[in-house]
N, CA, C and O atoms as a GROMACS GRO file, in nm:
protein
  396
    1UNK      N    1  -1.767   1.778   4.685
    1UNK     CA    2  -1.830   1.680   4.598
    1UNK      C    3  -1.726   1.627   4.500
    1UNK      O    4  -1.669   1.705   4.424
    2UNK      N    5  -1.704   1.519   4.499
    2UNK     CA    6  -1.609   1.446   4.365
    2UNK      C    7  -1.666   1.433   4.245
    2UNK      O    8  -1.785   1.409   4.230
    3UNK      N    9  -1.565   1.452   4.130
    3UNK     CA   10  -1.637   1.474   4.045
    3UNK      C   11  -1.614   1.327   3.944
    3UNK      O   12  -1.539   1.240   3.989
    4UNK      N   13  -1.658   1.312   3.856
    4UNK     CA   14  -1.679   1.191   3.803
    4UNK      C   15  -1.547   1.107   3.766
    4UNK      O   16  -1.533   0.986   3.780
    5UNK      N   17  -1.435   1.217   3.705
    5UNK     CA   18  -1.324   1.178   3.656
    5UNK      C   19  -1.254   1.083   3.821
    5UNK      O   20  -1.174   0.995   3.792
    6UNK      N   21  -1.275   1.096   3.930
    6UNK     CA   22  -1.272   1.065   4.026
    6UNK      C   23  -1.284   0.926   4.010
    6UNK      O   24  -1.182   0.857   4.015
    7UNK      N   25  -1.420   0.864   3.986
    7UNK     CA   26  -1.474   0.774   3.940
    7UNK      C   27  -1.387   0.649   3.853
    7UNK      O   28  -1.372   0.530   3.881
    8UNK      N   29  -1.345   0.718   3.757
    8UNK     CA   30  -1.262   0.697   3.645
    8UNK      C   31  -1.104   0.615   3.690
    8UNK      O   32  -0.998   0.662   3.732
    9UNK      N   33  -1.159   0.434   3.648
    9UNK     CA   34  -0.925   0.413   3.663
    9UNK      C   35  -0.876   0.470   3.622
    9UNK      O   36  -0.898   0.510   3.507
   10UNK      N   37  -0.774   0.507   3.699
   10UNK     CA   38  -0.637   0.574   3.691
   10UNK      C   39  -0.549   0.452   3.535
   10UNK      O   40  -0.560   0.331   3.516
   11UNK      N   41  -0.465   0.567   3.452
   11UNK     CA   42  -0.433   0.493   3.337
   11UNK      C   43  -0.334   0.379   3.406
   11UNK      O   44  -0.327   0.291   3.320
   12UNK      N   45  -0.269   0.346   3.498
   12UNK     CA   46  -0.224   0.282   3.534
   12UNK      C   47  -0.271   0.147   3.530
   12UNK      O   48  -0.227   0.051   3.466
   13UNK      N   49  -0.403   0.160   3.638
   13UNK     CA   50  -0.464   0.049   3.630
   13UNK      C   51  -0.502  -0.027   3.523
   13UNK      O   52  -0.515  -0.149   3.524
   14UNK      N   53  -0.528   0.072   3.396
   14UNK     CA   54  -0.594   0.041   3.309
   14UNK      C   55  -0.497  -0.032   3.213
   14UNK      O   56  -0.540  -0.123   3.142
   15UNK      N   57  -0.370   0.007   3.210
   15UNK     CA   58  -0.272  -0.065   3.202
   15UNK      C   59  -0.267  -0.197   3.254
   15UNK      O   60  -0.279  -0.290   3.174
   16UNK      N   61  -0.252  -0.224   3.379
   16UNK     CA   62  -0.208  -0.321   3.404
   16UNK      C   63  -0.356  -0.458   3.398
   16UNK      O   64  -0.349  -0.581   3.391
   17UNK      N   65  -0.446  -0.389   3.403
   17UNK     CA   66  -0.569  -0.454   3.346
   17UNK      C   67  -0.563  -0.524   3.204
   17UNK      O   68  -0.621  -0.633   3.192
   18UNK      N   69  -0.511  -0.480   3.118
   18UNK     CA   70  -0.472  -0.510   3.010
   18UNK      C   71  -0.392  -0.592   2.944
   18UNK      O   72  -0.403  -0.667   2.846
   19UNK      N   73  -0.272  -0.548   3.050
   19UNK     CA   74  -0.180  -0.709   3.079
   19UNK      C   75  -0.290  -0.767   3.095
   19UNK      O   76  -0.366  -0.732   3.004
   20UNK      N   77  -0.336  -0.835   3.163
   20UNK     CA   78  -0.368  -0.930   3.255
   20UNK      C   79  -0.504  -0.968   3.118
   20UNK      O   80  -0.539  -1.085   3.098
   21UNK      N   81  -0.540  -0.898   3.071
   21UNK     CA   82  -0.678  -0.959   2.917
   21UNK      C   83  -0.548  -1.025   2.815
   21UNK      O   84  -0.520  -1.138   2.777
   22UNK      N   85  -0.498  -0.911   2.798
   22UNK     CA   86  -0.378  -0.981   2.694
   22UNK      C   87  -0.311  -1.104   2.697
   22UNK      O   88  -0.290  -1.169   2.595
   23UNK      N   89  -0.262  -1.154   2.852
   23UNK     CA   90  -0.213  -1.282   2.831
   23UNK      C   91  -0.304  -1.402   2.899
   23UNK      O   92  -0.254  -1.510   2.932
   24UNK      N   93  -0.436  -1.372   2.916
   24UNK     CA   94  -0.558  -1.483   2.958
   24UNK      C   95  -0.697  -1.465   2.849
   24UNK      O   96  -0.800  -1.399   2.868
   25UNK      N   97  -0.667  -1.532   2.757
   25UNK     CA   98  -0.694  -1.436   2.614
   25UNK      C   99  -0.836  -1.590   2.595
   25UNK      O  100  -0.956  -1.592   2.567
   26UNK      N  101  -0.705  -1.726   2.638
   26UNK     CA  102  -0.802  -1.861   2.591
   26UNK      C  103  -0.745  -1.941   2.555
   26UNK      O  104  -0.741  -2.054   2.604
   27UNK      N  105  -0.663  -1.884   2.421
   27UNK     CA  106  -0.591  -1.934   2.318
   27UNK      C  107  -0.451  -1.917   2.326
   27UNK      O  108  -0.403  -1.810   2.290
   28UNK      N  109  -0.356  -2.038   2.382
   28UNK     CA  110  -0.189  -1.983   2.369
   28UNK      C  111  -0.135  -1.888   2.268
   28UNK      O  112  -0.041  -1.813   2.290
   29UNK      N  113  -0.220  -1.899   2.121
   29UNK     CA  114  -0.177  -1.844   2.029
   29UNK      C  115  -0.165  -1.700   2.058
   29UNK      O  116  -0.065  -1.630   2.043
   30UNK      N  117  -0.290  -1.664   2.105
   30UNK     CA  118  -0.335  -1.526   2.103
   30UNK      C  119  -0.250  -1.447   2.271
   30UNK      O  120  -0.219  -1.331   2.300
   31UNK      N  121  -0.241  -1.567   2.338
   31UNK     CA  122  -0.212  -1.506   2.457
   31UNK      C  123  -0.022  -1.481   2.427
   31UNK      O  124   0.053  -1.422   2.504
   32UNK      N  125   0.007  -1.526   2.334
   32UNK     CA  126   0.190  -1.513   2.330
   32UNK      C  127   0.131  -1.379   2.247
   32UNK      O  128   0.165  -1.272   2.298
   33UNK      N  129   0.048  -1.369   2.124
   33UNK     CA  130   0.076  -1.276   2.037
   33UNK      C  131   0.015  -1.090   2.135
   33UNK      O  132   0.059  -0.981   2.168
   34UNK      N  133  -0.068  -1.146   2.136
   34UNK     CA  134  -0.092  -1.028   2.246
   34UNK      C  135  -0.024  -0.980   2.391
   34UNK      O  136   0.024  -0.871   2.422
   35UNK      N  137  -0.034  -1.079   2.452
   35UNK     CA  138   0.119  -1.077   2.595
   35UNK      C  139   0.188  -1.029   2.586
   35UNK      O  140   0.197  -0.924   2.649
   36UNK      N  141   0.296  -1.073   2.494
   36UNK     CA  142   0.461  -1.033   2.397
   36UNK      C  143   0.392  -0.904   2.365
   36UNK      O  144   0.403  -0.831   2.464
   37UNK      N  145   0.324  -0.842   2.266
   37UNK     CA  146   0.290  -0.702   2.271
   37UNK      C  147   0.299  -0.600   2.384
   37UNK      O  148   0.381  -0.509   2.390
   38UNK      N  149   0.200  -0.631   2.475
   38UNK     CA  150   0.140  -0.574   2.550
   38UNK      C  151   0.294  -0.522   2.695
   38UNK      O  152   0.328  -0.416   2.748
   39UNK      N  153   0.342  -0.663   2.704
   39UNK     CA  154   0.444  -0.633   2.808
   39UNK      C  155   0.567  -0.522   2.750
   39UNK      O  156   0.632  -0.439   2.814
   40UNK      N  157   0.568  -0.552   2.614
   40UNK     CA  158   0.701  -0.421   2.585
   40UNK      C  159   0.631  -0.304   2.516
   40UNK      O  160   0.681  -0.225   2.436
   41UNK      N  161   0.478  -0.310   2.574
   41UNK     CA  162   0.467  -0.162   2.482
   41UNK      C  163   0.365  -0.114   2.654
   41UNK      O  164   0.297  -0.011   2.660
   42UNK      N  165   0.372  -0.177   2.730
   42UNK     CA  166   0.196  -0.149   2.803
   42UNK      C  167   0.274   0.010   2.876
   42UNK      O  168   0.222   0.117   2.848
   43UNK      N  169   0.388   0.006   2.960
   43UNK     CA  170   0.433   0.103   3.043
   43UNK      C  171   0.446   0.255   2.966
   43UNK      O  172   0.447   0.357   3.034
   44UNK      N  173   0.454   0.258   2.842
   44UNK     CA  174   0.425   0.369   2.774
   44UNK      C  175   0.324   0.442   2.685
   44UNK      O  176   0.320   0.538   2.609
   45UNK      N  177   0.211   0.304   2.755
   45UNK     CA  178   0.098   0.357   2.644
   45UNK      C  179   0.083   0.485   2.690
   45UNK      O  180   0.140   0.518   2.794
   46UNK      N  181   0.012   0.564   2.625
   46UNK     CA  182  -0.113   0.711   2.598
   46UNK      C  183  -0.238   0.637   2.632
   46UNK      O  184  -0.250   0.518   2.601
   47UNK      N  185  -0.357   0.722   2.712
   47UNK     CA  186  -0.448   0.705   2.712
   47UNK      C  187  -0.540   0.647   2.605
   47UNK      O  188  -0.638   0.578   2.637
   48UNK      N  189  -0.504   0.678   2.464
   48UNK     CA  190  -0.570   0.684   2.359
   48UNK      C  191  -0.511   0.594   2.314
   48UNK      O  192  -0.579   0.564   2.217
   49UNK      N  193  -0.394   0.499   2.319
   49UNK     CA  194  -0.295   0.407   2.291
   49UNK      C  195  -0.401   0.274   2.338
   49UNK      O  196  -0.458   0.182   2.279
   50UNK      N  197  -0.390   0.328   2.488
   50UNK     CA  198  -0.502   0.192   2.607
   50UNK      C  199  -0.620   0.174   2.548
   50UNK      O  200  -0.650   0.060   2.511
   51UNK      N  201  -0.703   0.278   2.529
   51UNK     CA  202  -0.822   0.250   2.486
   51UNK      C  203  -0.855   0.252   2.364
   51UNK      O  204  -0.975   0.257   2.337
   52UNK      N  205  -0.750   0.249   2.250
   52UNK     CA  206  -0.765   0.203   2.100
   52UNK      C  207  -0.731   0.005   2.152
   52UNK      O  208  -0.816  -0.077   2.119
   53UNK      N  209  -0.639  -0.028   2.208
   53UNK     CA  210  -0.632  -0.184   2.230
   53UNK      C  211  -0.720  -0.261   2.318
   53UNK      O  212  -0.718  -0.384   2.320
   54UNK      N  213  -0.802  -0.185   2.395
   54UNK     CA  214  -0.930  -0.207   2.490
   54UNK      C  215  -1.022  -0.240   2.348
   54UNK      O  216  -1.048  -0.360   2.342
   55UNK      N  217  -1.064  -0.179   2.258
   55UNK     CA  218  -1.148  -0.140   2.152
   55UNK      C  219  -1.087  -0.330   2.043
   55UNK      O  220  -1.159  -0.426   2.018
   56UNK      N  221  -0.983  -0.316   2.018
   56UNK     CA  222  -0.959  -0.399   1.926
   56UNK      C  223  -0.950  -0.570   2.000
   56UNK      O  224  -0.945  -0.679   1.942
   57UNK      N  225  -0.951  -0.539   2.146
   57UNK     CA  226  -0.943  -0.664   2.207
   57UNK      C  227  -1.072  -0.728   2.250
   57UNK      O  228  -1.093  -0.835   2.308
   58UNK      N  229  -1.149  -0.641   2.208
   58UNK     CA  230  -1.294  -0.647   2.272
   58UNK      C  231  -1.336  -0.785   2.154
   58UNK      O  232  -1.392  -0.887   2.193
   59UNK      N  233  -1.303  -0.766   2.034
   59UNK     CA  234  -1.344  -0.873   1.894
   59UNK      C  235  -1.292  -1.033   1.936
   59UNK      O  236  -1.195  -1.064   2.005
   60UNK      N  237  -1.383  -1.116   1.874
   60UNK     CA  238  -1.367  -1.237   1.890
   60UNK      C  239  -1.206  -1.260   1.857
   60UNK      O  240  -1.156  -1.194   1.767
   61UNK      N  241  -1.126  -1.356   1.932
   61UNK     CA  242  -1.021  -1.406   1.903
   61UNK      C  243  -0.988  -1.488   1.808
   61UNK      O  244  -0.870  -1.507   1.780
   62UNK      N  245  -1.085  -1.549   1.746
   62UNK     CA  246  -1.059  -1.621   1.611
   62UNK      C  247  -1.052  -1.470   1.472
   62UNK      O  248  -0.985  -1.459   1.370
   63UNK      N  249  -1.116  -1.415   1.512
   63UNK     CA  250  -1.088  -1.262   1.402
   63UNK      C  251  -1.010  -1.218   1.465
   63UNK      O  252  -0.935  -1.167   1.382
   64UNK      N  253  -0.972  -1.201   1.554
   64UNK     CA  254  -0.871  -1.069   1.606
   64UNK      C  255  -0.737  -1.159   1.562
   64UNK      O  256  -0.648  -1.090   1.513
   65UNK      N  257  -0.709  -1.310   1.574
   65UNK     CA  258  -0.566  -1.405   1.533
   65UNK      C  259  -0.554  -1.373   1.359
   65UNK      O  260  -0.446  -1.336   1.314
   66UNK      N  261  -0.677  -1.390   1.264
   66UNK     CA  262  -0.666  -1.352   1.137
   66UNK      C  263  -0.627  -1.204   1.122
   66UNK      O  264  -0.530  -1.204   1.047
   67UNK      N  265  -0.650  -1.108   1.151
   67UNK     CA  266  -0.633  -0.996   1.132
   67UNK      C  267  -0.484  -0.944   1.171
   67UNK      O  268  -0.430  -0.837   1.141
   68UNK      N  269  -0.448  -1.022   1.226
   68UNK     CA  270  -0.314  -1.003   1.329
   68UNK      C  271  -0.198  -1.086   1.241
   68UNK      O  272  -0.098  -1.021   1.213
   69UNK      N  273  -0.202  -1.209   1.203
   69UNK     CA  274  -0.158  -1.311   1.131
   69UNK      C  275  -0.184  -1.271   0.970
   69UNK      O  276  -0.103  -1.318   0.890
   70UNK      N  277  -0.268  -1.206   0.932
   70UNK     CA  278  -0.310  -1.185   0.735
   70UNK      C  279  -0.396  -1.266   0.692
   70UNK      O  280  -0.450  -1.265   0.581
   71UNK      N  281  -0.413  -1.346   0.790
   71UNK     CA  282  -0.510  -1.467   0.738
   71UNK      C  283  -0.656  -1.428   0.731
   71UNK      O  284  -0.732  -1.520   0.702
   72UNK      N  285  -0.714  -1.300   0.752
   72UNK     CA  286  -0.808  -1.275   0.723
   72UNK      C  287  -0.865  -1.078   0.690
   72UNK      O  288  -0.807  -0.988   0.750
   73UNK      N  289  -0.949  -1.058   0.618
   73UNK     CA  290  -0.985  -0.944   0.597
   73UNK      C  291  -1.016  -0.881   0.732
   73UNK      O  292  -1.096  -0.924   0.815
   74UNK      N  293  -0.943  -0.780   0.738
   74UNK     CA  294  -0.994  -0.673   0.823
   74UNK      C  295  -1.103  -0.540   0.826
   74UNK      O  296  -1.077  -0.430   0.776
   75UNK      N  297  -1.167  -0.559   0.861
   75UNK     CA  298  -1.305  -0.440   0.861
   75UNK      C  299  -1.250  -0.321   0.908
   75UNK      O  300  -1.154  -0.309   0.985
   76UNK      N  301  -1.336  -0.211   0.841
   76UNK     CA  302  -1.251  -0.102   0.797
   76UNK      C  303  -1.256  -0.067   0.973
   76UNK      O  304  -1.140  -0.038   1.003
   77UNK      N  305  -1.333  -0.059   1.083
   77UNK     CA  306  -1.363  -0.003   1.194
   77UNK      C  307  -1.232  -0.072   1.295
   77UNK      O  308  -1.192  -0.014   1.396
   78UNK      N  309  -1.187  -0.182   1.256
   78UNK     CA  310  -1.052  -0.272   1.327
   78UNK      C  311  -0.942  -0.241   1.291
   78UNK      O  312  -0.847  -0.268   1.364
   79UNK      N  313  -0.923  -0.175   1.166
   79UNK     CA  314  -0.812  -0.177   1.061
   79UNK      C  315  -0.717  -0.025   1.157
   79UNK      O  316  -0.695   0.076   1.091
   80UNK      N  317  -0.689  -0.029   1.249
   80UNK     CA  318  -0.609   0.083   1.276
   80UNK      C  319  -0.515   0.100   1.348
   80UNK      O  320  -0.460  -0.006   1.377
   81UNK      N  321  -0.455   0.221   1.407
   81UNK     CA  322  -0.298   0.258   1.402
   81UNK      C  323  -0.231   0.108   1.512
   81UNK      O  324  -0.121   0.057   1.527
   82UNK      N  325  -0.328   0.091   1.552
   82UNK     CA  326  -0.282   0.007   1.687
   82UNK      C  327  -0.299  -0.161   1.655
   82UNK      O  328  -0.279  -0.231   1.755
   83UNK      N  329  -0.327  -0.222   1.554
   83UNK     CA  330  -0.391  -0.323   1.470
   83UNK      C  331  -0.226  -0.343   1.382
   83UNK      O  332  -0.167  -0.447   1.352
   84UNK      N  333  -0.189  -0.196   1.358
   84UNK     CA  334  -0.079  -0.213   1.259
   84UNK      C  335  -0.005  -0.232   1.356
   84UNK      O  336  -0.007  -0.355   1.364
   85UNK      N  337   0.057  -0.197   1.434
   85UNK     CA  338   0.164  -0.191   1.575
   85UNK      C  339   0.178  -0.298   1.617
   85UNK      O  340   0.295  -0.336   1.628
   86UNK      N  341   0.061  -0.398   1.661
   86UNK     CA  342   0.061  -0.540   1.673
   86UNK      C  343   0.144  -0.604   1.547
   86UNK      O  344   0.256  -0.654   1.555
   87UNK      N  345   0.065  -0.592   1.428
   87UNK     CA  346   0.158  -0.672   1.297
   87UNK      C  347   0.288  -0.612   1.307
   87UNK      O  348   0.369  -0.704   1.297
   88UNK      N  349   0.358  -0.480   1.325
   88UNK     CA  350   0.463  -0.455   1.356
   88UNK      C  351   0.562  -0.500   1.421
   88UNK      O  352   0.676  -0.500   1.375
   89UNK      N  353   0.531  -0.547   1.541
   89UNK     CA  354   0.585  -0.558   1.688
   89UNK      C  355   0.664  -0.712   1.620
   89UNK      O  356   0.782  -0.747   1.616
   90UNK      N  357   0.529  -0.780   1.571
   90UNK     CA  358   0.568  -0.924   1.586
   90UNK      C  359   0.666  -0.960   1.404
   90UNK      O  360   0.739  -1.056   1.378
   91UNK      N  361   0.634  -0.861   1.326
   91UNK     CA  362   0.750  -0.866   1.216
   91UNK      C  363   0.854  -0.822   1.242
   91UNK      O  364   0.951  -0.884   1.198
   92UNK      N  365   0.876  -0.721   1.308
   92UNK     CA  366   1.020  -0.644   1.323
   92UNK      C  367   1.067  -0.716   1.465
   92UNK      O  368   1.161  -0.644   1.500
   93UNK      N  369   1.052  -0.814   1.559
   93UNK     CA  370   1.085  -0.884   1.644
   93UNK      C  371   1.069  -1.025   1.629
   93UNK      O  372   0.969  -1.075   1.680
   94UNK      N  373   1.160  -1.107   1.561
   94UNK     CA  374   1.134  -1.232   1.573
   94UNK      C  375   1.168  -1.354   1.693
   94UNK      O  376   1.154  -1.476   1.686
   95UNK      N  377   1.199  -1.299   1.762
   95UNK     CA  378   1.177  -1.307   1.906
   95UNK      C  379   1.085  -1.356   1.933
   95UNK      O  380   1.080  -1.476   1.962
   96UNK      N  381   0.963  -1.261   1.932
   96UNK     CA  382   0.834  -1.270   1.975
   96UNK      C  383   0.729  -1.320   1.891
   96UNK      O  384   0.606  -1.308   1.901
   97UNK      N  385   0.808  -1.384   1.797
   97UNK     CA  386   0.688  -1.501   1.727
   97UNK      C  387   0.644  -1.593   1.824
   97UNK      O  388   0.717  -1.628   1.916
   98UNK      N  389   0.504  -1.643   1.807
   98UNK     CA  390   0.422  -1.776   1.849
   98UNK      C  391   0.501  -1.888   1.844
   98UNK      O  392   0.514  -1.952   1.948
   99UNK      N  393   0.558  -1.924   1.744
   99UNK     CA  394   0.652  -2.107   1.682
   99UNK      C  395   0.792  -2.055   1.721
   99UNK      O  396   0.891  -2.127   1.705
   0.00000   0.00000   0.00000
């Protein structure tokens, strides 16, 4: 009998699933700011890495661009380790700015 974890994508997939939300987002804005993330961090996420950015990608893209950008208050349930990593990625790489 298989058991459920069976069931369950492999983190791989779940990875590369992620690419693929991250840079077909809607919005060019969101798809460079998330894309550019996602491609230099996706091959080493943690399970708990994947599914904290599954969680924060799930929010409308007009809040998720403010929260990401400063342009808007972040709710305390969005506000976390992986929320900061994004604002990280794209301050400490200017590279991977949008403009």
């Amino acid at each position: 009998m298989l058991s459920n974890d069976s069931a369950a994508p492999s983190l791989d997939a779940r990875r590369r699933k992620l690419v693929f939300r991250c840079w077909h987002r809607g919005t060019r804005e969101m798809d460079l700011l998330l894309g550019r993330f996602i491609d230099a961090h996706a091959a080493a996420m943690s399970d708990d890495e994947v599914e904290a950015l599954e969680y924060l990608i799930a929010a409308p893209d007009p809040e998720l661009f403010g929260w990401i950008t400063g342009g808007k208050a972040v709710p305390a349930n969005y506000d976390t380790p992986m929320l900061e990593a994004i604002r990280a990625y794209h301050r400490d790489n200017p590279a991977a700015k949008t403009t």
